[in-house]
C-alpha positions in Angstrom: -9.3 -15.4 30.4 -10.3 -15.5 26.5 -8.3 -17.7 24.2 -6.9 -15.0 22.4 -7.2 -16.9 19.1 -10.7 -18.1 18.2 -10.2 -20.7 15.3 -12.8 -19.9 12.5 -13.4 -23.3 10.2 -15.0 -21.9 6.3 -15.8 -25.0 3.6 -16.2 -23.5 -0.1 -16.2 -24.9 -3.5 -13.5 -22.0 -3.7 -11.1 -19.9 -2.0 -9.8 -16.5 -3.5 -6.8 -15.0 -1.9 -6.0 -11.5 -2.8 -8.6 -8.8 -2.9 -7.2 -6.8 -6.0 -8.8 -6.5 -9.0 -7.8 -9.7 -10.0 -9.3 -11.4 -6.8 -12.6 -9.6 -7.2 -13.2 -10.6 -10.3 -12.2 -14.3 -9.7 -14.8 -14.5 -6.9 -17.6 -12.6 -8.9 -16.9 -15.1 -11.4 -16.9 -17.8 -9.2 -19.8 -16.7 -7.1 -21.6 -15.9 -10.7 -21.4 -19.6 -11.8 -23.6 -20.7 -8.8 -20.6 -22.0 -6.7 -19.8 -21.2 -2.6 -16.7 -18.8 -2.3 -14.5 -16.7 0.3 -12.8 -14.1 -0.6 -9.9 -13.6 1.6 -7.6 -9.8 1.7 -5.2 -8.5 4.2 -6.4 -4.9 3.6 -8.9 -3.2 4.7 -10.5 -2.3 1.0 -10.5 -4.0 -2.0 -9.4 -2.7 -5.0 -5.7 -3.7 -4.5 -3.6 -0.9 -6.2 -6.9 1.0 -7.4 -7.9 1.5 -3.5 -8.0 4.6 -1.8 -5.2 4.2 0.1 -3.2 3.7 -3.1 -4.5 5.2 -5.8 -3.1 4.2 -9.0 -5.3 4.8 -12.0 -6.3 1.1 -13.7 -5.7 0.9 -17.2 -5.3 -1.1 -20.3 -5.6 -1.8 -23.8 -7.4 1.6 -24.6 -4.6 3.9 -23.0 -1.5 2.0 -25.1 -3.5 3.1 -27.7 -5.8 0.2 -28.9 -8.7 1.8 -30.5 -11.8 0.0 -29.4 -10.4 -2.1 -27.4 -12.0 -1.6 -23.5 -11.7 -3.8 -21.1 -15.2 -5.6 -20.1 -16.4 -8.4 -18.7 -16.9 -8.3 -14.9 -14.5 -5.7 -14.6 -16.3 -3.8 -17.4 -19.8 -4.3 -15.5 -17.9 -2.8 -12.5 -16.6 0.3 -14.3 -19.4 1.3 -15.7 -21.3 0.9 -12.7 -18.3 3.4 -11.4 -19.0 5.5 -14.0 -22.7 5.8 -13.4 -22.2 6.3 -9.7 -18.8 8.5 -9.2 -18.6 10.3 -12.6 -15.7 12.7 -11.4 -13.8 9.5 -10.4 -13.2 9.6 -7.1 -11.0 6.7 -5.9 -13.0 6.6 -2.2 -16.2 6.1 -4.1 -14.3 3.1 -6.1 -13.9 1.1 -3.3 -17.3 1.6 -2.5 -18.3 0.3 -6.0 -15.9 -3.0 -5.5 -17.4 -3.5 -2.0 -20.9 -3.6 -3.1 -20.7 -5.9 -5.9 -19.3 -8.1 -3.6 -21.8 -7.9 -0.8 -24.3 -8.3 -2.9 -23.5 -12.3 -4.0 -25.2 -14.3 -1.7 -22.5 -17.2 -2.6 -19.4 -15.0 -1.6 -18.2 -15.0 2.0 -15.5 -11.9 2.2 -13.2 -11.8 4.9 -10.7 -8.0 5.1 -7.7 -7.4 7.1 -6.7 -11.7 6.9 -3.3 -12.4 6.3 -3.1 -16.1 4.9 0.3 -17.2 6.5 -0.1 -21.0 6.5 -0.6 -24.1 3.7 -1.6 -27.3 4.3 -1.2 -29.9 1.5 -3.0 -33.2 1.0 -0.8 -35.2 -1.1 -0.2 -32.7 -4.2 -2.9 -30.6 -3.9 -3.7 -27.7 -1.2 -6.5 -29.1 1.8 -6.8 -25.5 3.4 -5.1 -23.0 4.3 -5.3 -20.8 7.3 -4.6 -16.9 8.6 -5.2 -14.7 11.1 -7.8 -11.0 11.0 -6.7 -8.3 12.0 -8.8 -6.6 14.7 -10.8 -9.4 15.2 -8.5 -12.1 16.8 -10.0 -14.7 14.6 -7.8 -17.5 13.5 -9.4 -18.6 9.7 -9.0 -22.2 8.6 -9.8 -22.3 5.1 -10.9 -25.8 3.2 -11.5 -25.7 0.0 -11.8 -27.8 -3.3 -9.6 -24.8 -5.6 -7.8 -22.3 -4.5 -6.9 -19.0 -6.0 -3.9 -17.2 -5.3 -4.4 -13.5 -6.3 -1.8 -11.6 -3.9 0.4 -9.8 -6.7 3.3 -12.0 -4.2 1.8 -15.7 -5.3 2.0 -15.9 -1.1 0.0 -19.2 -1.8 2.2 -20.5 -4.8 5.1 -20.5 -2.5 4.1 -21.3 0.8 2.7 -24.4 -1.4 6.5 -24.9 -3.2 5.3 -24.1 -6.8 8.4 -22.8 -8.8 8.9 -19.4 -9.8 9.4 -18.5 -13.6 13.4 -18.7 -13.3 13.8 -14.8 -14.6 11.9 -13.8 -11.8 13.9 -15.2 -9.0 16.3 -11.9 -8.8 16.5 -8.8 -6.9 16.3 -6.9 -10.1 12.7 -6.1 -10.3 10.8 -3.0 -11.5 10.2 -0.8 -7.8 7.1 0.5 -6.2 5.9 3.8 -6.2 3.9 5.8 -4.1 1.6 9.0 -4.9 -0.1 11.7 -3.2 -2.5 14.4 -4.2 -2.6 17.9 -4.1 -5.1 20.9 -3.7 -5.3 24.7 -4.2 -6.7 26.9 -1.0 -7.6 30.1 -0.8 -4.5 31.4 1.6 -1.1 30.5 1.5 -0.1 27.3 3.2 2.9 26.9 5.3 4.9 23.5 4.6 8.0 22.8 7.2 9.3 19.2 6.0 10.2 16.5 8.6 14.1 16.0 9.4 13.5 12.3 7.7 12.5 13.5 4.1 15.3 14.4 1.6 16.0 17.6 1.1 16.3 20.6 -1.7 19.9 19.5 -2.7 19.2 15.6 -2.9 15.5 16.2 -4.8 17.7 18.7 -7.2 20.0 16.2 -8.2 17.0 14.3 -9.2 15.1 15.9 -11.8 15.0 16.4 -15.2 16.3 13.3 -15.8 14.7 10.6 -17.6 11.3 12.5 -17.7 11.6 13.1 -14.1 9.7 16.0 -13.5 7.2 18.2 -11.3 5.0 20.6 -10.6 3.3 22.4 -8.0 -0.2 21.1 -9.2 0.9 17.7 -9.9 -1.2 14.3 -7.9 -2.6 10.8 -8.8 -0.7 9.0 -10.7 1.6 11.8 -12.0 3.8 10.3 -9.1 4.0 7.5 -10.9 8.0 7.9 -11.0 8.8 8.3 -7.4 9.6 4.7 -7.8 11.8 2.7 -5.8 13.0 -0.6 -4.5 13.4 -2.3 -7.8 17.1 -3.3 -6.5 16.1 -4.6 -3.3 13.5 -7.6 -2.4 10.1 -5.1 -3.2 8.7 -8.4 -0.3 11.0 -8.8 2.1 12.4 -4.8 1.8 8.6 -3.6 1.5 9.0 -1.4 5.1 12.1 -0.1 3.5 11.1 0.7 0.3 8.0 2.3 2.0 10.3 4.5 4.1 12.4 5.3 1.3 9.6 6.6 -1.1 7.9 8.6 1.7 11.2 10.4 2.3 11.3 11.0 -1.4 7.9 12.2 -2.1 8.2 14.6 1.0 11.5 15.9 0.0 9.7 16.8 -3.1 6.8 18.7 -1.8 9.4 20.5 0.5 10.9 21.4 -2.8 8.0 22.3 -4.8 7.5 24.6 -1.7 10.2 25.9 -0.5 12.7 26.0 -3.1 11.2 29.1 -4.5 10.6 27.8 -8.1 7.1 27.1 -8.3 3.9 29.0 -7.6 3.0 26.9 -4.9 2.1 29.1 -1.7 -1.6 28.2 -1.9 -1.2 24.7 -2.4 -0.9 22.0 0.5 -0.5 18.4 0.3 -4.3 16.9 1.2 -3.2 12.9 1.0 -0.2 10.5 0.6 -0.2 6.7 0.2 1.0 5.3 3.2 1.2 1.8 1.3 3.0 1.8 -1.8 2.4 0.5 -5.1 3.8 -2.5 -6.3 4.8 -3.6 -9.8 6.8 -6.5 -9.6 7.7 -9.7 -7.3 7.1 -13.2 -7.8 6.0 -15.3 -11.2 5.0 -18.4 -10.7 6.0 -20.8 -13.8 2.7 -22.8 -15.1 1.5 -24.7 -17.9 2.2 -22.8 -20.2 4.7 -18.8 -20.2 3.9 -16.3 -22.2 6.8 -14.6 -23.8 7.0 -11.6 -25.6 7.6 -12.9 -28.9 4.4 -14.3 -28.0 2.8 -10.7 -27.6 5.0 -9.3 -30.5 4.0 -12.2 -32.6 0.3 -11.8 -32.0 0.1 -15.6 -31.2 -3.1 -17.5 -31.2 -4.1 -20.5 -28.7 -6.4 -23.0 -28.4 -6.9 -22.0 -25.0 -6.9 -18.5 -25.2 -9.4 -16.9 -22.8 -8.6 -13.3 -22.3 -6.6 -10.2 -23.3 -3.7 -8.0 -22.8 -3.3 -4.7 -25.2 -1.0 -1.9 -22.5 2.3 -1.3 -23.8 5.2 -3.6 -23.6 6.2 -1.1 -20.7 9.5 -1.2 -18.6 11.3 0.5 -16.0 14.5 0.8 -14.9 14.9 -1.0 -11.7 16.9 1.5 -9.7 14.1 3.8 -10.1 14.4 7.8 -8.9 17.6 6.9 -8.2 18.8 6.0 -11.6 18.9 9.4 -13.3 21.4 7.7 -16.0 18.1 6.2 -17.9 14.7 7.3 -18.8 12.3 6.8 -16.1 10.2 4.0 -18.3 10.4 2.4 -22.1 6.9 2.0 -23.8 6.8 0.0 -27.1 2.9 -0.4 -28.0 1.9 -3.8 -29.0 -2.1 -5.0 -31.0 -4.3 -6.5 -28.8 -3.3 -10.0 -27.6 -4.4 -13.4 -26.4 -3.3 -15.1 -22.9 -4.3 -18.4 -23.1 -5.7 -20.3 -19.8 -2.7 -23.0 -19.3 -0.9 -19.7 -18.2 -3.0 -19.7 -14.7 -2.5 -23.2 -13.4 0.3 -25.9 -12.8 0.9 -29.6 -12.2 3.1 -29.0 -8.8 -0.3 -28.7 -7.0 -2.8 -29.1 -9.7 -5.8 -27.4 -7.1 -4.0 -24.0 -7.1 -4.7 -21.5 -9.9 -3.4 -17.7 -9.9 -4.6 -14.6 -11.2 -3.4 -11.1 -11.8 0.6 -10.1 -12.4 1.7 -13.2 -10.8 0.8 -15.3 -13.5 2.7 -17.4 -15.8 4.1 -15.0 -18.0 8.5 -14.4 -19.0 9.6 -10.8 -17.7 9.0 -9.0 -21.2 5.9 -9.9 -21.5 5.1 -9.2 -18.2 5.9 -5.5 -18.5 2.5 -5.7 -20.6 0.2 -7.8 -18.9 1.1 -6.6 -15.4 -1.8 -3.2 -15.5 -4.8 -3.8 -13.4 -7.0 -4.2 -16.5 -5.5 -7.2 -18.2 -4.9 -8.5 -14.3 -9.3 -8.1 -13.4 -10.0 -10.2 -16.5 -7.0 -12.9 -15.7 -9.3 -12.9 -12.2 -12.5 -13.6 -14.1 -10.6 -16.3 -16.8 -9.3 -17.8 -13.1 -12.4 -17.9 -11.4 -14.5 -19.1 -14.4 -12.2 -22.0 -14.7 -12.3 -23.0 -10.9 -16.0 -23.0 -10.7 -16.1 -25.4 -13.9 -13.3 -27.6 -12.6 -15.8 -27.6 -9.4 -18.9 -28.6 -11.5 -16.7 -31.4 -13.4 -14.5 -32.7 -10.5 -11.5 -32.0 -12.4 -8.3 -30.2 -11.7 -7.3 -27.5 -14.6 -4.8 -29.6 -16.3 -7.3 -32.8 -16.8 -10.1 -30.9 -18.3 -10.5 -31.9 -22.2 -10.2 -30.0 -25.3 -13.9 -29.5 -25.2 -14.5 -28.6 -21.6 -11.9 -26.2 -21.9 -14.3 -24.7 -24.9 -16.8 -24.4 -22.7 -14.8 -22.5 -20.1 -14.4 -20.0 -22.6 -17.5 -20.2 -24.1 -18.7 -19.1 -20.7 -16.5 -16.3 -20.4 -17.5 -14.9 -23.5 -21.4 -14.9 -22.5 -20.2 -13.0 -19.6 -18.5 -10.4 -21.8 -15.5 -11.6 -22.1 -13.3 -10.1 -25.1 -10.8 -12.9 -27.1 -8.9 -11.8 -29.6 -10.2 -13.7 -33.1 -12.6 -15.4 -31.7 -16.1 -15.4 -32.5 -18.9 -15.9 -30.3 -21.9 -18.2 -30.8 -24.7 -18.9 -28.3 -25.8 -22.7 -28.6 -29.4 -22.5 -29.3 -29.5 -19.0 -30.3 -32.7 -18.5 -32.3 -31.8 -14.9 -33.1 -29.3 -16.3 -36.0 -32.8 -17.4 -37.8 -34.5 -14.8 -37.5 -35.8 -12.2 -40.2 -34.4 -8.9 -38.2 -35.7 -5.8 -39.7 -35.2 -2.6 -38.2 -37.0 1.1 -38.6 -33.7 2.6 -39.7 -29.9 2.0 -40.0 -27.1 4.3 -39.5 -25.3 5.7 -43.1 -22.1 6.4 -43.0 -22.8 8.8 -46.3 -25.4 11.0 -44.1 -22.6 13.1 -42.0 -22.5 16.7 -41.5 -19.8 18.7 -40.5 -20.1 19.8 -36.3 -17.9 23.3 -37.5 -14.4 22.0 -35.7 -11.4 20.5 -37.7 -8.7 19.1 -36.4 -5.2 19.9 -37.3 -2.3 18.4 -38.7 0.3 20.6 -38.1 1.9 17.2 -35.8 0.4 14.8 -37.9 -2.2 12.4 -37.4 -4.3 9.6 -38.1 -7.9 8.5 -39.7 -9.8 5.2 -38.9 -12.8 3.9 -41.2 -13.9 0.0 -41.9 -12.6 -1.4 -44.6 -15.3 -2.3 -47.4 -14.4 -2.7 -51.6 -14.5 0.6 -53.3 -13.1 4.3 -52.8 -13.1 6.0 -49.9 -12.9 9.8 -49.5 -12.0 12.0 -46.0 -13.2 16.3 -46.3 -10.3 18.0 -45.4 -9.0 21.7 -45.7 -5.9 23.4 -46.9 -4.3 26.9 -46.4 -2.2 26.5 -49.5 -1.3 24.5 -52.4 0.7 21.3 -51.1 1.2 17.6 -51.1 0.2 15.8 -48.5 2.0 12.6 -47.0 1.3 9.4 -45.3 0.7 5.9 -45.0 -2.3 3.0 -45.6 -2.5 -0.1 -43.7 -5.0 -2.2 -42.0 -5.9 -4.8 -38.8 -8.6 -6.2 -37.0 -8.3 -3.7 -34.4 -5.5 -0.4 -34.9 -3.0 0.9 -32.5 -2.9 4.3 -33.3 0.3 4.6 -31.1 2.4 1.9 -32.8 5.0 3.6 -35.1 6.2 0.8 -36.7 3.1 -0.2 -38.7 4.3 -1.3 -42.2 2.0 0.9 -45.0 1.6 1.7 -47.8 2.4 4.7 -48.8 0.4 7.7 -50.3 0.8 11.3 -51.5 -2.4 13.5 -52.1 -2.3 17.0 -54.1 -4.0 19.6 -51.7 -5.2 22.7 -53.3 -6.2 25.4 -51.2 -9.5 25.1 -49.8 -11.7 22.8 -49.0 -11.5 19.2 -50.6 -11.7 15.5 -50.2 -8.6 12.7 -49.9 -9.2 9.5 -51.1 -7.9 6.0 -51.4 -9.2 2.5 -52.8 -9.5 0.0 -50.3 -7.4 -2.8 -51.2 -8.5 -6.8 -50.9 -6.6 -7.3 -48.2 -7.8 -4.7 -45.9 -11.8 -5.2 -46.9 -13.3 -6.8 -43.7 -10.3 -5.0 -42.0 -10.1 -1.1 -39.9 -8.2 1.0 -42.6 -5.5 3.4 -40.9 -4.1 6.4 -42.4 -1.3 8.0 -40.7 -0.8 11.5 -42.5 2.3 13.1 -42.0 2.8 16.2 -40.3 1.4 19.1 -42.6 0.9 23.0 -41.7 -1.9 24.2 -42.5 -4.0 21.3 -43.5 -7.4 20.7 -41.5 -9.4 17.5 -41.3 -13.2 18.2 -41.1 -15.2 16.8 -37.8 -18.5 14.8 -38.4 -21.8 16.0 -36.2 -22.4 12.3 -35.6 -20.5 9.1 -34.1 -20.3 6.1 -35.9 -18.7 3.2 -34.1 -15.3 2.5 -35.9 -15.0 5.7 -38.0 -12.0 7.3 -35.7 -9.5 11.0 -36.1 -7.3 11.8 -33.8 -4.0 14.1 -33.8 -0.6 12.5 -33.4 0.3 11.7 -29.9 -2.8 12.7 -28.6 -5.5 10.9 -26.9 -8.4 12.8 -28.0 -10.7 10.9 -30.5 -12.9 12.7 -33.3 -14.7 12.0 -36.5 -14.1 12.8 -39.5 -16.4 13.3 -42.2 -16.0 10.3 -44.4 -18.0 9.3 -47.4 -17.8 5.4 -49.0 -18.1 6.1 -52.5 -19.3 2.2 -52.9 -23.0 2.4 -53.2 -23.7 -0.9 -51.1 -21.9 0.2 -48.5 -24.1 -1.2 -45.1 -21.6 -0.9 -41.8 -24.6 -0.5 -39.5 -27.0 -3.2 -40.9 -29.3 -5.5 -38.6 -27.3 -8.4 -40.0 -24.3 -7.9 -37.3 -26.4 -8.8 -34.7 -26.4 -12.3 -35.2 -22.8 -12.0 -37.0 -20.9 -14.1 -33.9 -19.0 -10.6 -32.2 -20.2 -8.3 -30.2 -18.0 -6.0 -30.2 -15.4 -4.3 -33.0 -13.5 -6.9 -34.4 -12.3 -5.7 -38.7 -15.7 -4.4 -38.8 -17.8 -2.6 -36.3 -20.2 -5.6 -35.9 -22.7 -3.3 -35.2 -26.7 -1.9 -35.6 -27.0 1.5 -35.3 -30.3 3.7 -35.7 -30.9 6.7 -37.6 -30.2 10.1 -35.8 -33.3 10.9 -37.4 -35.2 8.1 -36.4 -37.8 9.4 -33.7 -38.9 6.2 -32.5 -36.1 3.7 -33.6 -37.3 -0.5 -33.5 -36.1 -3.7 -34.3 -38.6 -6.5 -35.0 -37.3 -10.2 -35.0 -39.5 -12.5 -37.0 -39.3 -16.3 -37.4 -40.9 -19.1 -39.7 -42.5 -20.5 -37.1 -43.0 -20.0 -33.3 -40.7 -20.4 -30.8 -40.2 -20.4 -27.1 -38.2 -17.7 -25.4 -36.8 -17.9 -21.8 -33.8 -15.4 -22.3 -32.7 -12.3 -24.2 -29.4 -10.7 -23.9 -28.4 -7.6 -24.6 -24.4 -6.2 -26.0 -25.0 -2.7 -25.8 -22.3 0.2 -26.7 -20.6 1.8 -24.0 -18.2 3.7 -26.9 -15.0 1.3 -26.5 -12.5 3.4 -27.6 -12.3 5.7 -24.2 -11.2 4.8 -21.1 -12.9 3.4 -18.0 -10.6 3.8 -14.9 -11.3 3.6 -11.8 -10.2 7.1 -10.6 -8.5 10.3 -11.6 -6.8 13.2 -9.7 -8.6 16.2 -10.7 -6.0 17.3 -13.3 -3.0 15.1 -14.7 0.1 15.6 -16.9 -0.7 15.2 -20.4 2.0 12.8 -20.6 -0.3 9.8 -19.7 -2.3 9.9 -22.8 -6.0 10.0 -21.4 -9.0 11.8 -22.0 -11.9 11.6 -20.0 -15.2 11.3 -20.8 -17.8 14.6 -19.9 -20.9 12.2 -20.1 -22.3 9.0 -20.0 -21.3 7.1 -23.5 -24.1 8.1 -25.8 -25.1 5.4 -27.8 -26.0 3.4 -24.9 -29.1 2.2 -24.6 -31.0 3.9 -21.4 -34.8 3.0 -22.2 -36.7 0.3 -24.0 -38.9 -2.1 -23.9 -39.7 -6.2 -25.2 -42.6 -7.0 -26.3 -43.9 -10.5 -28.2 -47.1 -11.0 -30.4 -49.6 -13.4 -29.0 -51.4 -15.7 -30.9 -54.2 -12.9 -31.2 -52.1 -10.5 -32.7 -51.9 -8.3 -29.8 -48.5 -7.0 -28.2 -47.1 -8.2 -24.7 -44.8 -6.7 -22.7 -41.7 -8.8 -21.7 -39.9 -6.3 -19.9 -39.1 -2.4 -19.7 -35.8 -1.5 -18.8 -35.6 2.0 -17.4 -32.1 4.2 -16.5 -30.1 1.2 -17.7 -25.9 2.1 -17.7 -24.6 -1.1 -18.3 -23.6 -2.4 -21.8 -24.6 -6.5 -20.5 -28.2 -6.7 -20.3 -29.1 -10.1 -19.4 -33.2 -10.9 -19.2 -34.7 -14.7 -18.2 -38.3 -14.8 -18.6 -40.8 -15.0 -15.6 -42.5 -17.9 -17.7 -41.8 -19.4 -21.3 -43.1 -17.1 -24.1 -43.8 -18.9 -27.3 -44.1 -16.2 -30.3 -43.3 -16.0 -33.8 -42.3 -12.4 -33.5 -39.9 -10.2 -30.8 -39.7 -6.2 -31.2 -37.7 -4.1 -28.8 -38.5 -0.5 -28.9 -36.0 2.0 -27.5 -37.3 4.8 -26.0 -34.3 6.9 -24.3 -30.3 6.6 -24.9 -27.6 8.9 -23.3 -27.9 11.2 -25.8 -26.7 9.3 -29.5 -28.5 6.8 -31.6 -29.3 3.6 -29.8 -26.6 1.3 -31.0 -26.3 -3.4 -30.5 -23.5 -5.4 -31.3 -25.4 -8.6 -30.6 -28.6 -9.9 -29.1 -28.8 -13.6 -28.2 -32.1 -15.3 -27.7 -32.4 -18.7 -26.6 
C-alpha cells in the first residue's frame, strides 16, 4: 500500500507564504533580483481577494481620491498587462494574468492548494517549515534562508510566537464580506430560495440603514456591505461567518425577487463567492508601527520604501447587523510613506511579512489594508529578502546604507516613495545635451465643445509656476463666484478639509477667464482650486491632455481638462529637462516631456561631450496615473464607489519607437525597435557595448496622444 504522505524536501534563498497580491509580488521581487524562491498558497488561484472566486475589486491611492497617484511597480507591470489582455476586466482572465507572470520566472517554484501548518525554529530564526497539498498527497518541507509570511492571518508569525500589535488581539475586528454577480436574460427567471437563507422580513429590517442598500442589477463589489463576523474570530469563526453571509446574500436575492419591489424577473444570480473576503485578523507588531498620526501627519522615514494613499476607511464591526451605524467611515488622507522596519522583527529576525498583516496600529490600518498598498508591501518585502540573501544579513542588521540600496532598487523597479527622488548611479543621461523635435505648451489648447458644470461644485488642478494663471469658463448670468486656493505635491481632490485660501471671482454672463497669481509657496507645487457650488457656471474642456492639468466635478470621479492658459511667458511644464530631473513620475510638477500634438514625427536626441559606452536604456513611460488600474469590474456598479473606467488603452503611452546611435562614420544604428509595447517600464540591456557620442529615440506609434517620458536612465 502507498504511504499516503509523500514528504517533498524544497531548499530556496526564499520562501513566500500567501499567494495574494502581496505574496505575488514578494516572489516576483524576489525571483527578479536573481534569487531561488517557492511560492507557497492554499488556494487554488492566486490573486488572494482579487481571484475569481472572490472578487473584490483592488484599489488604492487613485480611488480615495489621490490625483496621479497609481499604484506601479510590479503590481503596476501586472495591471497593465491586465489591462492589455482583459480590457472589460474580467476577474477569471486576472487570475490568468497573475498565473502567468509567475510561471514565467524560471527562479520561482509555485506550489497551490498547500496549507503551511507547521514551524520549525533553529535557535531564533525559522529553519523550514512544512504543509500538506491538497489533491496531491504531498507532504512539503520547506528550508529556507528568509521567509515571507503573506497569509492576510500572519499563520507563520504565530505559529513562530511573534507578538501581535496589542490592539489587534480582540474579537472586535472589521468582518468579511462576500459578493455575487448578477445578469439580465431574455425570459423571466424563477428564484425559490433555500430554507437556510434569511428571509423577506429579516432582509427588511436590514436596509436603508447605514447606506445599506440594493438593487436588482447590483454585483461585484456593490456587495461590499453584506459584511459580517467582525464580532466573532473572522479565523477561528471563518465556516461561520461563511455560512452566515451566504444566508444573507441569498435572503437578499430572494428579496430583490420575490418581494415584488424591484424589476427583477429577468434577472438571475450567475455566481456567488463561496469564500469570503476578509478584512481583518492578525497584526503582527515589528520594528517599527505605523500609526495614524503617522498617516495624518504625512511623516517621513529614513526607511521609507513604499506607499499607502486609500482612505483612512472603517467599518463597524457588527457589520449588516448593526443597522445603528453607517455601514463604513472614509476620511481621505495625501499620499503616504510606510517605511521598511514595519515588515520585519527581532523575535525571529529571518521572518518578514507583507500585505495587511503588517506592522501597522488599527487606524492606520483601515488605510493600508486595500490590495494596492498590500502588492507593493509584497514587492518592498521581497526586495529586502533577496538583498538580505545577497548580504547574509537578517533585516534588522542591514546598515543605513544597505538599507539605501534596498530602496534604491525598488525605485529602479518602479517603485513610487513619497518625496523621494530617484537617481541612477552612473546615469549618463543627467550629462547629456537632450533636445527634442517639439515640446508640449500648455498655451496651445483648444476647446473639445463640452464644459463641465458647477452646479455641485468642483475642482481645477494645474502646476504651480510664478505668474498668473487664468481657467475659460462660462456664465449664464451675472454672479460671484466662490472658492478656495491651495497647493501640495500631489492633491486629494476628495479631502475636504484642505486649508485655502480663499477667492471670489466676478462672472459676467458669457464666456470669460478666472484667474489667480500663484503664490511662492505653491510654485514647484499642484495648485487646487475648489470652486463652490454655482448654477449656471460652466468650465471649458481642453481638446488635449496635459499630464497634471486636472477638472473634475465635486464628488465625482470623472477627470477632464480644462482650458488653462499660464500668462508667464517662460512657462516650460513639458521641457526635455525633466527627464534627467530625479522623478519619474508627478511629484509638485509633472516631471514630464511631452511632444507636440502637431508633431508628425516626434524625436529626442541625447548628445554628449564625448563618447560613451551604453549597455542599458530605460524607459518611464505614461500610463495616465490619475485613473484606475483594478483588477476587475462587474459590468455595471453603484456610483457610490467613485470609479471611472478607462474606454481605451492610456494614450500617451508610448506603443512604437525605435533607438538608434551614430557610429563613428556618422551613420545611424539601430539599438532596438520596440513594437505594440503596453507597459510604462521599458527596460533595454544591449546585446554588446555601444560606444557613441549621440542616442535618438524616434517614436513612431502611441495609443492615440502625444508620446509622453518622465525619465530615461542610461548607464
Amino acid at each position: 500500500m502507498k504511504n499516503a504522505k509523500h514528504i517533498v524536501c524544497c531548499n530556496v534563498d526564499v520562501a513566500v507564504i500567501g499567494g495574494g497580491p502581496a505574496g505575488v509580488c514578494a516572489a516576483l521581487a524576489v525571483a527578479q533580483n536573481g534569487c531561488k524562491v517557492v511560492l507557497v498558497t492554499d488556494r487554488p488561484v492566486l490573486g488572494g481577494n482579487s481571484s475569481s472566486e472572490i472578487r473584490v475589486w483592488t484599489r488604492g491611492a487613485v480611488g480615495s481620491g489621490n490625483l496621479m497617484a497609481e499604484e506601479m511597480g510590479i503590481w503596476g507591470r501586472l495591471k497593465l498587462e491586465n489591462l492589455y489582455r482583459n480590457f472589460d476586466a474580467n476577474p477569471v482572465f486576472w487570475d490568468d494574468v497573475l498565473l502567468d507572470a509567475v510561471l514565467q520566472q524560471p527562479n520561482l517554484q509555485l506550489e497551490l492548494n498547500t496549507e503551511i501548518d507547521e514551524v520549525k525554529l533553529s535557535g531564533q530564526c525559522i529553519e523550514k517549515v512544512a504543509g500538506t497539498q491538497q489533491g496531491s498527497e504531498k507532504r512539503f518541507e520547506i528550508t529556507a534562508k528568509y521567509f515571507i509570511d503573506a497569509t492576510g492571518d500572519a499563520v507563520i508569525g504565530q505559529l513562530a510566537g511573534v507578538s501581535q500589535v496589542d490592539d489587534s488581539v480582540s474579537n472586535s475586528t472589521m468582518g468579511n464580506s462576500i459578493l455575487f454577480n448578477t445578469c439580465k436574460e431574455d425570459h423571466p427567471i424563477k428564484y425559490v430560495a433555500p430554507h437556510y437563507a434569511y428571509n423577506l422580513q429579516q432582509i427588511e429590517s436590514i436596509l436603508g440603514h447605514g447606506g445599506r442598500v440594493i438593487s436588482e442589477n447590483m454585483g461585484g463589489s456593490d456587495c461590499w456591505w453584506f459584511e459580517y463576523g467582525g464580532l466573532q474570530d473572522t479565523i477561528g469563526d471563518s465556516q461561520d461567518i461563511a455560512l452566515e453571509l451566504r444566508r444573507m446574500a441569498l435572503g437578499v436575492w430572494n428579496y430583490i425577487k420575490n418581494s415584488g419591489h424591484y424589476n427583477a424577473d429577468n434577472y438571475t444570480l450567475e455566481w456567488i463567492g463561496s469564500i469570503p473576503g476578509k478584512r481583518e485578523s492578525r497584526r503582527m507588531k515589528t520594528e517599527y508601527v505605523l500609526t495614524e498620526q503617522d498617516i495624518i501627519q504625512n511623516k517621513r522615514f529614513p526607511d521609507g520604501a513604499f506607499y499607502g494613499g486609500w482612505y483612512i476607511d472603517s467599518h463597524p464591526s457588527g457589520g449588516f447587523a448593526d443597522t445603528e451605524e453607517d455601514n463604513c467611515k472614509q476620511r481621505p488622507v495625501q499620499v503616504y510613506q510606510i517605511p521598511l522596519r514595519c515588515l520585519y522583527q527581532r523575535t525571529v529576525p529571518n521572518l518578514l511579512f507583507a500585505g495587511r498583516n503588517i506592522g501597522i496600529e488599527r487606524g492606520a490600518f483601515f488605510s493600508s489594508r486595500v490590495m494596492n498598498t498590500c502588492a507593493l508591501a509584497g514587492q518592498a518585502a521581497g526586495t529586502l529578502a533577496a538583498t538580505c540573501a545577497r548580504q547574509n544579513k537578517v533585516p534588522c542588521d542591514l546598515m543605513q546604507t544597505e538599507v539605501t540600496d534596498v530602496i534604491h532598487q525598488l525605485q529602479q523597479d518602479d517603485m513610487f516613495i513619497p518625496d523621494v527622488p530617484f537617481y541612477v548611479p552612473g546615469d549618463s543621461a543627467r550629462n547629456a545635451n537632450i533636445t527634442a523635435s517639439s515640446c508640449l505648451s500648455t498655451n496651445k489648447n483648444k476647446q473639445n465643445g463640452k464644459l463641465m458644470p458647477l452646479d455641485h461644485g468642483g475642482y481645477v488642478v494645474f502646476p504651480g509656476v510664478c505668474g498668473k494663471v487664468e481657467v475659460k469658463v462660462f456664465s449664464e448670468s451675472t454672479q460671484q463666484l466662490y472658492g478656495t486656493m491651495s497647493s501640495a505635491m500631489l492633491p486629494n481632490h476628495y479631502d475636504e478639509d484642505t486649508m485655502g485660501t480663499p477667492i471670489v471671482w466676478q462672472l459676467e454672463a458669457g464666456e470669460q477667464t478666472i484667474s489667480v497669481d500663484v503664490p511662492k509657496q505653491s510654485v514647484g507645487k499642484f495648485v487646487m482650486l475648489q470652486i463652490q457650488p454655482a448654477q449656471g457656471v460652466k468650465i471649458f474642456l481642453a481638446n488635449v491632455e496635459h499630464t497634471g492639468i486636472i477638472c473634475g466635478e465635486q464628488g465625482s470621479p470623472e477627470i477632464n481638462e480644462p482650458i488653462i492658459c499660464y500668462k508667464n511667458s517662460s512657462e516650460r511644464i513639458y521641457d526635455t529637462s525633466n527627464l534627467s530631473n530625479g522623478w519619474n513620475r508627478p511629484w509638485g510638477q509633472p516631471n514630464q516631456w511631452c511632444a507636440d500634438p502637431d508633431d508628425e514625427n516626434p524625436w529626442l536626441l541625447f548628445t554628449w561631450e564625448k563618447a560613451i559606452e551604453i549597455n542599458h536604456i530605460k524607459f518611464f513611460l505614461d500610463p495616465d496615473l490619475s485613473m484606475e488600474l483594478p483588477s476587475s469590474r462587474a459590468s455595471h456598479w453603484q456610483a457610490s464607489h467613485l470609479y471611472y473606467p478607462r474606454t481605451s488603452m492610456p494614450p500617451h503611452l508610448i506603443k512604437e519607437f525605435i533607438i538608434e546611435a551614430e557610429k563613428a562614420d556618422s551613420n545611424w544604428k539601430v539599438i532596438a525597435h520596440i513594437s505594440e509595447n503596453y507597459q510604462r517600464l521599458v527596460d533595454i540591456m544591449a546585446d554588446e557595448k555601444i560606444t557613441t557620442q549621440k542616442l535618438r529615440i524616434r517614436f513612431i506609434k502611441t495609443w492615440g496622444g502625444s508620446p509622453a517620458i518622465y525619465s530615461i536612465h542610461i548607464v
